[in-house]
N, C-alpha and C positions, 0 to 999 in steps of 0.2 A: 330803541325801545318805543313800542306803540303809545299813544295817549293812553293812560287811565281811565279805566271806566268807573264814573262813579255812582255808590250805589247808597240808599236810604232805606230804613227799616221804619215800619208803620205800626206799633200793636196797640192793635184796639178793642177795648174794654176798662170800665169806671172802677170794675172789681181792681187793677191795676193802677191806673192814675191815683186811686185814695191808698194805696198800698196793703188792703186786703189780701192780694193775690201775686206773689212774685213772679215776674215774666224774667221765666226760663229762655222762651221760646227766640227772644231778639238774640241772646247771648247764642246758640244753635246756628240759627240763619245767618248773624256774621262769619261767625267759623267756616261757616261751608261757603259765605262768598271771598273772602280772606284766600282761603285755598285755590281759589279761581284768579285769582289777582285782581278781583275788583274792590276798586278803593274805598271804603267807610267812612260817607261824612258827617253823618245827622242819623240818631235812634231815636223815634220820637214815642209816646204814650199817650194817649188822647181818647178819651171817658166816651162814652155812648152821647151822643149826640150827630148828626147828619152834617149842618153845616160845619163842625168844626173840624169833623172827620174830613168832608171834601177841601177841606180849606187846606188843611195839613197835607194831606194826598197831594194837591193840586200844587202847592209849593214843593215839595221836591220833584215831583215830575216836572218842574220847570229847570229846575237845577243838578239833578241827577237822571244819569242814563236807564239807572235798575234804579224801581222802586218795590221794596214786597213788603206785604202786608201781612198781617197776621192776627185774626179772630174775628168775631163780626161776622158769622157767613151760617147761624144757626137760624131755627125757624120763628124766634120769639121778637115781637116788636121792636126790642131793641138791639137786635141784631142787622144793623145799617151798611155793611159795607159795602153788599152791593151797590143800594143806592147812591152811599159817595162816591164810588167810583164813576159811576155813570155820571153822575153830576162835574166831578171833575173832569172827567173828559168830552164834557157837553153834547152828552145823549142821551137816549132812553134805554130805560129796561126792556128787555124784548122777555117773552115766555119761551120755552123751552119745548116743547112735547116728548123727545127723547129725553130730555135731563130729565125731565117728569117719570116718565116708564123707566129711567133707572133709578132711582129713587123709590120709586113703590114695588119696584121687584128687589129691593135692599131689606128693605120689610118683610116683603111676603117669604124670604129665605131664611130668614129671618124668625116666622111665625109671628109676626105684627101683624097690623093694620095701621097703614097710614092715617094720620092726623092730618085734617085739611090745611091746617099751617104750615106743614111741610111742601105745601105747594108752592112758598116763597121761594123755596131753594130751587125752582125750575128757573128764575129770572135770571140774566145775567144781562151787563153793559150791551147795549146793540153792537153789532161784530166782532165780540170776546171772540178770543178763542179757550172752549174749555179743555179741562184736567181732570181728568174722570178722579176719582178718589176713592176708591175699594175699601179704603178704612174706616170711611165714615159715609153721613145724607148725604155731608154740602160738599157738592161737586166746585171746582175750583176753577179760574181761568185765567187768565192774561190781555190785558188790554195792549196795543204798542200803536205808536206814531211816530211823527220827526223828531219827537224829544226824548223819544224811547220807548221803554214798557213799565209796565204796571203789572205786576206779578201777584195775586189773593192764594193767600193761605189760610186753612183751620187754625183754630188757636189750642184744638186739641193738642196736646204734647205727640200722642202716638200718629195721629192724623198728621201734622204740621210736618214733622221726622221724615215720612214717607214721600211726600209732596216734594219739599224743599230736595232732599237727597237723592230721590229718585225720579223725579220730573221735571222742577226748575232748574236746578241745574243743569243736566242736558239741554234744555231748551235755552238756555243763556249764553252757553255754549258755544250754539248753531246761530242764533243771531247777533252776539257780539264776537269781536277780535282779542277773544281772552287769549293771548298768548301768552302773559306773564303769572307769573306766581307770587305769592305774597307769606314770608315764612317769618317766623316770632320764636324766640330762644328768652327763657328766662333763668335768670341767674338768683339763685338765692342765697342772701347775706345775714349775716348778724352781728351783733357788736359794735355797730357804729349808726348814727342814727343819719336820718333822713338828709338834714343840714350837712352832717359830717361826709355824707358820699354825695353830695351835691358839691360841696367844695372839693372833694378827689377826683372827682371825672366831668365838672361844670365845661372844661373848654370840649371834652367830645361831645357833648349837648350841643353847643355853639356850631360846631364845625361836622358832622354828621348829621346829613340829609338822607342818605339814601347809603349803606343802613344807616337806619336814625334810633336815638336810644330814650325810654321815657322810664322813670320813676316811680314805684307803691310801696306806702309804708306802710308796716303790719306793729303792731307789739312787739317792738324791740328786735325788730329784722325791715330790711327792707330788699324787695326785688328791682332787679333791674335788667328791663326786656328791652331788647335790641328786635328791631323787625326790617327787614332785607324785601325788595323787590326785585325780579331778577328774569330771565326767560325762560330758567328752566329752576327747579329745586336746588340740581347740585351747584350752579352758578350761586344761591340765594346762599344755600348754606358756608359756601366758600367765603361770601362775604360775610356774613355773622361773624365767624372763623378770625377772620380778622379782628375784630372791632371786640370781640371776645377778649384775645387777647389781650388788647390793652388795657382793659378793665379790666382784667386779673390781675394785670401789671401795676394796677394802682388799688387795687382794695385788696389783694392776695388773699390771706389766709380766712380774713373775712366773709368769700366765697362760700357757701358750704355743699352748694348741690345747685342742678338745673333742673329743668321742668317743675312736675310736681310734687318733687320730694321734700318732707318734710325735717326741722331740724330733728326732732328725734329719730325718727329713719334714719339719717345720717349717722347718730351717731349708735345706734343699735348697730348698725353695719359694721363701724370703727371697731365696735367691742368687739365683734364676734368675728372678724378677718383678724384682730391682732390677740384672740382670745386672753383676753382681758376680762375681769369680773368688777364689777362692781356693788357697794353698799354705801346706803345714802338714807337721811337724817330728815325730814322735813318738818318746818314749823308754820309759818305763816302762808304758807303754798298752799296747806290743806292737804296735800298728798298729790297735788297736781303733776310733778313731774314722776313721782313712781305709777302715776295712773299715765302718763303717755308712753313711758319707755315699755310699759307691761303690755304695751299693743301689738309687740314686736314678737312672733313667735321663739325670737334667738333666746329670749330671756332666759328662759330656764338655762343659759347656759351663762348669761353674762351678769346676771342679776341675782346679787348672794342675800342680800337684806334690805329687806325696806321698811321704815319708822317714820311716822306720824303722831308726832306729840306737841302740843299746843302749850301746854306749861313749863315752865323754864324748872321750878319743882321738880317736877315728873322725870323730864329730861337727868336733870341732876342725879336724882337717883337712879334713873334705869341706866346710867354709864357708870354710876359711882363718882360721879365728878365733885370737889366739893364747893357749896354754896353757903357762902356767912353772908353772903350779900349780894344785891343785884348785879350779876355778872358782866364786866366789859364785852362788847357785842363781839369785835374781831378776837378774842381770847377766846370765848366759849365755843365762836365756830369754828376755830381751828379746834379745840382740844376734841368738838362733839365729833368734827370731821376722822382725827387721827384714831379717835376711838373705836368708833364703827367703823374703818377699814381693817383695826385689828384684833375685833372681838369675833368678826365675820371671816374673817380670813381671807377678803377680797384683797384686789391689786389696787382699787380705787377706794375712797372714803371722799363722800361727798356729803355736806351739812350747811344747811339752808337754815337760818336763824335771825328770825326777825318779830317787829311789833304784829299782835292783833288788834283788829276795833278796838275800840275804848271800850269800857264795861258801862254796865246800865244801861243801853240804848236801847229804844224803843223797838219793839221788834216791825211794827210797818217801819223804820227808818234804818234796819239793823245792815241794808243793803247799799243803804245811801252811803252809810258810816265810813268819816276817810283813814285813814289808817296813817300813821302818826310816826315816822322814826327810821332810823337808818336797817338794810335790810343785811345780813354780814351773808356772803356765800364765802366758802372754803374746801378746798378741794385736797385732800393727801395722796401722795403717790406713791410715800414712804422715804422717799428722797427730797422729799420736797414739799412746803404749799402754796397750791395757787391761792388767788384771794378777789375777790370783788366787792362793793360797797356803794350801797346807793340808796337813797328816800325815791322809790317810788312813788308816794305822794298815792294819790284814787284809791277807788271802795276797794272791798276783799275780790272784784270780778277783777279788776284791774291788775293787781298783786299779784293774783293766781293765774292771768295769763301771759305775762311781762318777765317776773323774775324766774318762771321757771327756763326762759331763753335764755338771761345770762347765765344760768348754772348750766343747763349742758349745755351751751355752747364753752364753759370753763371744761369741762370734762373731753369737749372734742378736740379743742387746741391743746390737751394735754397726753391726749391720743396722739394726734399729728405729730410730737416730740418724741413719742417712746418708739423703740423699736419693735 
């Protein structure tokens, strides 16, 4: 297998560095060099300014083979990338005369009139080679030497897209020995936390380089992506394939999907290949998990009843359960669970029964407010219940995006068992 070529991602703009403005654009440009099999070492972000721009440029062109850039290439003062580049590559701006006449015939087609600022966008580095750019003014170029190239992009999304996928890459192509592939499989889990699948697959960490497998925790799921280098795709995949395997073999059914599927997708799917119905109970969730599973166009087939009631009262009366006193938490959600499976005439009964904020709180604080008590999930099958139980602990954002994972993921492992 060839050396690695390694590459570095540059986006520039202040709107970005103070976090005004999310750059989309770095997460794109690795994707498409990812695919090429060139290696990712450093994404850097660095605000409008000249020298610090050339400073950052200039340090990965020392150390990486692909450098690309991204924004910086508009007609307003602080629009510098030209000028870093040229300064890191220790030369001047030359003027253009054609970049010029296509630029004001972009306009005139346009029905503009060019603005005399937009004559910055004729300069580029002395001996660029340019990238014409049909989708926007700032025509685009490429610096290269002994240490590699230097690749400028728009920071426009629809401009950068076109560039990047349509022209740097081709051209990355042709002057490096991309012959490897770089491919990424993620594995999505739930039910066991971050520590707990770090201690189930810690020695394939240790002992896979190449595929190598890295770790992200979400609320109460975590994925686990495996990425393969390889000379061709099917070789890449073959190896995932492997290394797959044995992380199934150690987290199994905690597995729930790959790519970008989500737990509820998953388990919309389960209901509606085992048709299966479901009704479900919520308290402290707010309705967050009948507002995910209802995303799912199958519902109307697998989705018999959905309640959202916040008072243990209310509750009380709307099943007829009876209350002389504050109810044991694991009692009520089983009986609120058995109930609703059989007032709805579903196969499932699902009830989510837990603390709200405290009362009296201050409404600018009513977001802060942490939520106080054990949370009971209970699942009925009619055969059976499942059960869960935990203090989530954090405000109602926290609650309401945490607990609705343990509950269907109780619903999907209850799937998995039924025929």
């Amino acid at each position: 297998m060839a050396e690695p070529i390694r590459g570095e991602i540059v986006a520039i703009g202040t709107e970005m560095l103070l976090g005004d403005l999310i750059d989309t654009n770095s997460a794109f440009i690795a994707q498409q060099l990812k695919a090429i099999g060139v290696n990712m070492y450093f994404k850097h972000t660095v605000g409008d300014n000249l020298d610090r721009i050339a400073m950052v440029i200039a340090t990965a062109h020392a150390r990486s083979q692909v450098v690309i850039t991204t924004g910086g290439l508009g007609p307003t003062v602080d629009d510098l990338t030209r000028e870093a580049v040229a300064k890191a590559m220790g030369v001047e701006l030359e003027f253009r005369q054609d970049l010029y006449d296509y630029i004001d015939a972009y306009f005139k087609r346009r029905g503009f009139k060019m603005s005399e600022n937009n004559r910055k966008q004729a300069f580029v580095p002395k001996g660029a080679a340019v990238i014409e750019n049909p989708r926007g003014t700032a025509p685009c170029f490429y610096c290269q030497d002994a240490k590699g190239i230097i690749l400028v992009s728009p920071g426009v999304p629809t401009e950068m897209r076109y560039i990047i996928g349509e022209r740097a890459i081709p051209i990355l192509r042709e002057k490096f020995p991309l012959t490897d592939v770089i491919r990424t499989r993620v594995l999505k889990s739930c039910g066991l936390g971050e520590s707990r699948v770090d201690e189930m697959i810690s020695d394939l960490f240790r002992e896979s380089i190449n595929p190598s497998i890295g770790v992200l925790a979400h609320p109460g799921q975590v994925d686990v992506r495996i990425t393969a280098r390889a000379a061709s795709v099917e070789e890449a995949e073959k190896m995932i394939d492997g290394l797959e395997a044995e992380v199934r073999e150690r987290l199994g059914a905690a597995i729930y999907g790959v790519g970008e599927v989500t737990l509820e997708a998953a388990v919309a799917k389960l209901l509606a290949e085992k048709g299966r119905t479901l009704a479900l109970v919520e308290t402290n969730t707010g309705g967050a998990i009948l507002q995910r599973l209802s995303a799912w166009p199958e519902r109307v087939k697998f989705l018999k009843r959905g309640v959202v009631v916040l008072h243990v009262g209310e509750l009380a009366r709307m099943f007829r359960l009876p209350l002389d006193k504050e109810p044991a938490g694991e009692d009520f959600a089983e009986a609120l669970a058995v109930r609703v499976r059989e007032e709805s005439g579903a196969d499932l009964g699902l009830a989510v029964f837990g603390p709200n904020p405290p009362e009296n709180i201050e409404p600018e604080k009513s977001r802060a407010a942490i939520v106080v008590g054990d949370t009971h999930i209970a699942l009925s099958t009619g055969s059976r219940i499942l059960r869960h139980q935990g203090n989530f602990g954090g405000d109602e954002r926290f609650v309401q995006s945490r607990v609705p994972v343990f509950a269907m993921d109780l619903v999907r492992r209850a799937l998995l068992s039924l025929g």
